[in-house]
N, C-alpha and C positions, 0 to 999 in steps of 0.2 A: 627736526621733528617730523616723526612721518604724519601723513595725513589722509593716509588709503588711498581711496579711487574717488576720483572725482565725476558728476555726472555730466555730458555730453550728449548734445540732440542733433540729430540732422533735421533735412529739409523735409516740410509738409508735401507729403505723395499726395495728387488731387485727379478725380476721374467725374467729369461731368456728367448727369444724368442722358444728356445726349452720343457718350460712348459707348455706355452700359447698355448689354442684351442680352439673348439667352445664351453666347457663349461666351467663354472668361476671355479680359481683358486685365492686362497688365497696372498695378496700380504705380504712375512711375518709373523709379529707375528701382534696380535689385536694392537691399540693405547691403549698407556699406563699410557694416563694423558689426559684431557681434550684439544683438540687440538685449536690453536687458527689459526694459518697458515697453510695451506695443499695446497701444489705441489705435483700436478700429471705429471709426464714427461712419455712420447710414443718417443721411439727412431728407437720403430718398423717399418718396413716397411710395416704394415698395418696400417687403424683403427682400436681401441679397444672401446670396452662397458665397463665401470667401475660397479662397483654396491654395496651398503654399505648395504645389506642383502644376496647375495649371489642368487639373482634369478631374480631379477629387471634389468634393464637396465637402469641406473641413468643418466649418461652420454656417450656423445661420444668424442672421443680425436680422431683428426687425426695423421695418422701417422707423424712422427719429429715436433710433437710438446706438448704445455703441457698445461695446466690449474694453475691458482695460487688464490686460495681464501684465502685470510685476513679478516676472520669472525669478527675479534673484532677489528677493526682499531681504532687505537689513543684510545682506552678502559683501564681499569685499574681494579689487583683483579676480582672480579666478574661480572662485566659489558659485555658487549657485547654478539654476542653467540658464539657457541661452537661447534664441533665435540664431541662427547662423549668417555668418556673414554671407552676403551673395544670394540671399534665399528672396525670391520674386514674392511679389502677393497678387492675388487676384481674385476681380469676383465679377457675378452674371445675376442675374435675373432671378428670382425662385420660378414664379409663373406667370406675371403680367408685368406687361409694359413698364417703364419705369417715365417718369412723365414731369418729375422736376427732382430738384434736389440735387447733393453730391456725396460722395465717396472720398474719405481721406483718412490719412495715417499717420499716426506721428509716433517718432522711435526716439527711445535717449538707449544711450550706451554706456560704460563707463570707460573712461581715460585714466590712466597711472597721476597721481598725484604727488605729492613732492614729499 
C-alpha cells in the first residue's frame, strides 16, 4: 500500500538577540532538504529584515511575532513548490537595536514513504 510522502523536520536554526545587528547574519546551518514548511519566529523586541541571499530585504517580521509559509499544502512527492535545498536565511535589524529576545526557524520537509 502506498502511503505518499511522509513529513520530516530538521533542527531548530537559533540566532540570539546578541548576534543580531544592522547587517545580515546567518541563521544556522543552510536547509538541508528541500523545504516544504518554513516558520520564521521574532521573539525580539524589534523588527527584523529576513533575506534568502544575504543582501536583499525579503521580508519584514514584526517584533513577537512570525510568519508560517506551507508552500506545498495538501501536495504530494514532487508536487507543489519548494524552498531549496542549501538556501541560507538571514536577518538584521530594521532600525534600532535589538535588546533581547531571539530568532529561530523551523522547517519540515517531506521524505518518500512506503
Amino acid at each position: 500500500m502506498a502511503y505518499g510522502t511522509r513529513i520530516a523536520f530538521e533542527a531548530v536554526r537559533e540566532l540570539a538577540f546578541g548576534s543580531i545587528s544592522g547587517t545580515y547574519a546567518g541563521v544556522g546551518s543552510p536547509l538541508g532538504d528541500h523545504i516544504r514548511i518554513l516558520t520564521l519566529q521574532n521573539s525580539c523586541d524589534q523588527d527584523l529584515y529576513v533575506s534568502f541571499d544575504g543582501s536583499t530585504n525579503h521580508l519584514r517580521i514584526s517584533e513577537n511575532s512570525f510568519k508560517l509559509f506551507d508552500f506545498s499544502s495538501n501536495k504530494i512527492r514532487e508536487d507543489g513548490l519548494f524552498l531549496a535545498s542549501g538556501t541560507q536565511i538571514y536577518v538584521k535589524e530594521v532600525s534600532s537595536s535589538v535588546s533581547s529576545g531571539t530568532f529561530w526557524i523551523e522547517v519540515a520537509y517531506g521524505e518518500g514513504g512506503k
